[in-house]
N, C-alpha and C positions, 0 to 999 in steps of 0.2 A: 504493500500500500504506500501510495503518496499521500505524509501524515503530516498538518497545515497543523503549529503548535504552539501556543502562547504561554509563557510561565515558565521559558525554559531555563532561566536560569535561577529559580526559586528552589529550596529544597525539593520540594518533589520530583518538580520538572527537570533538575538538574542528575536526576536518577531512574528519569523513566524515559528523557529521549535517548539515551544512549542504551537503554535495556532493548528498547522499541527496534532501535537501529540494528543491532546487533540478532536481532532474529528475522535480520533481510529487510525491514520497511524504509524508506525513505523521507526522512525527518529533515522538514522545510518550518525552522524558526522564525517566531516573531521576533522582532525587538525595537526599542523604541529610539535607539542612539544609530543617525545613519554609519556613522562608525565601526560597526558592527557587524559579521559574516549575519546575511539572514535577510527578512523582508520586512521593511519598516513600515511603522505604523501607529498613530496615536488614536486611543480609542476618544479621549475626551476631543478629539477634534473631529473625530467618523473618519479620519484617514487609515487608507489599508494599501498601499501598493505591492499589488499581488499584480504579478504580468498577466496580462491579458489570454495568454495561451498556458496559463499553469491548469496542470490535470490534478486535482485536487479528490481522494476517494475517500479521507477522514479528517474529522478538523477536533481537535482536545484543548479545550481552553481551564485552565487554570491559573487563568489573572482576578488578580485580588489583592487589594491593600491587606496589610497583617493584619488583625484583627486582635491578635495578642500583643500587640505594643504601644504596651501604655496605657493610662487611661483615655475611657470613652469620655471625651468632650463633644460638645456640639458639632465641632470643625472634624472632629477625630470619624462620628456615627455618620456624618455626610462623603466623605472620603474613603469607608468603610463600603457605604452604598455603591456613591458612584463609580469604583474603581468596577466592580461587580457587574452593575447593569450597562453601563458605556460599553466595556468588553463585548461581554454574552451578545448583548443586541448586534453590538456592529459585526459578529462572526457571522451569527444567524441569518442576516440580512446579506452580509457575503455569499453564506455559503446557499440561499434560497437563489439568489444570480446566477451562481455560476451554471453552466449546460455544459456535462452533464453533473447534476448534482452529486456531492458529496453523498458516499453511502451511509456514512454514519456522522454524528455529531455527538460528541461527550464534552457535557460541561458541567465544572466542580458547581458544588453546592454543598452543604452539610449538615451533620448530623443534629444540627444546632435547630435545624427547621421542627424538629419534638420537643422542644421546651425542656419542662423542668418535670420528669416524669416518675419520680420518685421508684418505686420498686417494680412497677409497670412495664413487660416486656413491650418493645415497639419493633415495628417492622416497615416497610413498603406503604402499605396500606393505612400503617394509622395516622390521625389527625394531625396540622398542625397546631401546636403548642400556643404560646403567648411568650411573649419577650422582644427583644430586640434584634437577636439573631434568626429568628422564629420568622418575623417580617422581612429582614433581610435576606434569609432562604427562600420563602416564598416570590418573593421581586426579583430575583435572582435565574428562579426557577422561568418562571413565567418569559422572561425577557426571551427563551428559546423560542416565543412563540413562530414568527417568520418561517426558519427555518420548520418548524413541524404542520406549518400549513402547506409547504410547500412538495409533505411527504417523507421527507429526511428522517432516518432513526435516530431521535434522542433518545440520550442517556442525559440524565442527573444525575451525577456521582455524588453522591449523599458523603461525604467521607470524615470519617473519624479522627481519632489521634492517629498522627503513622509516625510508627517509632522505627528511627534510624539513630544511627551513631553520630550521623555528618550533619545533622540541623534538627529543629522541631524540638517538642517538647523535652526528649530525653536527653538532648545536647545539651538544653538551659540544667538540668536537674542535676547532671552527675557529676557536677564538680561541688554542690551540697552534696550530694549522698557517700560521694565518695570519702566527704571528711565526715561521717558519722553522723550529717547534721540534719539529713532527710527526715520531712516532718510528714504526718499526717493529716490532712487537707479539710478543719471544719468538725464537724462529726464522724469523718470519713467514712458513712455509711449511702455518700452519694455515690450514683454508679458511673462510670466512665466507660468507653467504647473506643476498640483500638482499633488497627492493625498493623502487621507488621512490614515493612516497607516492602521487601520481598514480595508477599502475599498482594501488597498494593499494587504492584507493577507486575505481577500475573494476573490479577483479576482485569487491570485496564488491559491487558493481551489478549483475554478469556474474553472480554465483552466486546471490543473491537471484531471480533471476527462472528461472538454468534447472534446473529440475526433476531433470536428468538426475546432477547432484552432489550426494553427499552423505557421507556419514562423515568420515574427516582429509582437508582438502585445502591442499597448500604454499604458503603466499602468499610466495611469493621469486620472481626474476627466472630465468632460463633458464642464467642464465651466473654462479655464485660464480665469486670471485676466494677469492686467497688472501691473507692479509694485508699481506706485501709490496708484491700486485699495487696491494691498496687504498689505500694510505699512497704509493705513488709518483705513483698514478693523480690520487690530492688536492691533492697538491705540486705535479705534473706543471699541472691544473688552475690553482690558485693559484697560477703558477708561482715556486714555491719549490723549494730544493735537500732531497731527501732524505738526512738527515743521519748521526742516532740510532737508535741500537737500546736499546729497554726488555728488560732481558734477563729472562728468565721467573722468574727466582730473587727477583729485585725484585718483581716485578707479584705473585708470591705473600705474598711478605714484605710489601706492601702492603693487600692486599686480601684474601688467605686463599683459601678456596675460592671466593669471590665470584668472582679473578681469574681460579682458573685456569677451571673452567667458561664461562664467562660471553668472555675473550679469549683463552686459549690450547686450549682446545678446539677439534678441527675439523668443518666438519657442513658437507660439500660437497652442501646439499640444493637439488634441481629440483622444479618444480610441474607434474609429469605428468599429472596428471587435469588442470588449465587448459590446457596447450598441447593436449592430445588432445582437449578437450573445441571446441576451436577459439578461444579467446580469443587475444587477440592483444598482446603486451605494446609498449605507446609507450617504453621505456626497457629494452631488453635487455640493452643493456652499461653496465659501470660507468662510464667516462666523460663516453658521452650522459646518462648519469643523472646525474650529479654536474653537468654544466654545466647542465643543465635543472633540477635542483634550486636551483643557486648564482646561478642568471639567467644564464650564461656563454656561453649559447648565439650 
């Protein structure tokens, strides 16, 4: 496949267009600096110079301002939005143009679209939540529309924590854990939902090719933990003592809404169309995950 790719130099993207490539597809980057190998292109302007004669058969957007950095201010929750819908829309809109269209289209979105669901299995199918990331997934989602009028298979990659060694959550944590100082997050009895990068960038390989997915699908492992489970599990790993508790009154007073959404929220979500669909995850549980991620195997 000729794979149209935005985000490629963000942790993920910087680990799935070279996995992509390497099992034969052909990996045509976005970027925003004409400086840069790749096809330039600012979404908040609707600029895309894509040549005129480029064959285009997938298009994977994964642009998005960080949403973990820093607090949410006003300027922060708009720059948040817009980096998300300005993208999405302006691929969608591309790739509804092009003749012949694109055969698939996968664009991020996350697990964040279930809110705060306390011990409540979620899947595919269930509602959205309430919050700020809740509405943000949803405008996010939606902005596909173009493109699925047009017939194009979306995907919404719904996606979890993906735990890598080289960025994301587990890069910021293990230089506390590693000095014994990993705390447990709140009550620690909110649920979290992973996966593991590996499993992440087989399952975008898995779903590229089968036909049979489409609309939101959960890119997380089979098995949340809760966050106690995760914070002993790491220590247990590293083996260090679990010690601290961040109480949730702090993590607020630090970080505002940022905190509580984002780590005392819970969203015990499964990726029911993958497991049904027969995919197979190399890392189900949190601890094979963590020593396969940390080399500890």
């Amino acid at each position: 496949m000729n794979i149209l790719i935005s985000g490629s130099s963000g942790f993920i993207g910087s680990a799935l267009a070279p996995y992509l490539q390497s099992h034969g597809h052909t990996i045509l980057k976005l970027v925003r600096d004409h400086s840069q190998p790749g096809i330039f292109w600012n979404p908040g302007q609707g600029v895309i110079d894509l040549p005129a004669d480029a064959k285009i058969d997938a298009v994977i957007n994964l642009s998005g301002d960080n949403i973990a950095a820093g607090r949410w201010t006003k300027q922060k929750k708009e720059k948040i939005l817009s980096s998300r819908i300005d993208s999405t829309s302006l691929l969608a809109r591309m790739a509804a143009r092009l003749n012949p269209h694109p055969k698939v289209f996968l664009s991020s979105s996350g697990i964040g679209f279930y809110g705060d669901c306390g011990n409540v299995i979620v899947d595919e199918i269930s509602p959205a939540g309430r919050g700020f990331l809740v509405d943000v997934s949803r405008e996010w989602e939606a902005a596909t529309l173009a493109a699925r009028q047009e017939g194009i298979r979306v995907v919404c990659l719904r996606i979890s924590l993906v735990l890598g060694s080289e960025g994301g959550i587990l890069h910021r944590l293990l230089p506390l854990f590693k000095f014994g100082l990993g705390p447990v997050l709140g009550s620690g009895r909110q649920y979290m939902s992973w996966i593991a990068m590996d499993d992440f960038k087989a399952a975008v390989k898995y779903i590229l090719s089968n036909k049979l997915l489409s609309g939101p699908v959960n890119l997380c492992a089979p098995n949340p933990v809760t966050n106690r489970e995760f914070t002993e599990t790491l220590n247990h790993v590293l083996k260090r003592p679990t010690l601290f508790r961040m109480p949730s009154f702090m993590l607020s007073a630090m970080l505002g809404e940022m905190g509580k959404e984002e780590l005392l929220y819970s969203t015990r979500a499964v990726p029911k169309k993958l497991t049904l669909s027969g995919f197979e995850f190399r890392c189900p549980d949190i601890e094979m995950a963590l020593r396969h991620v940390l080399r500890l195997e």
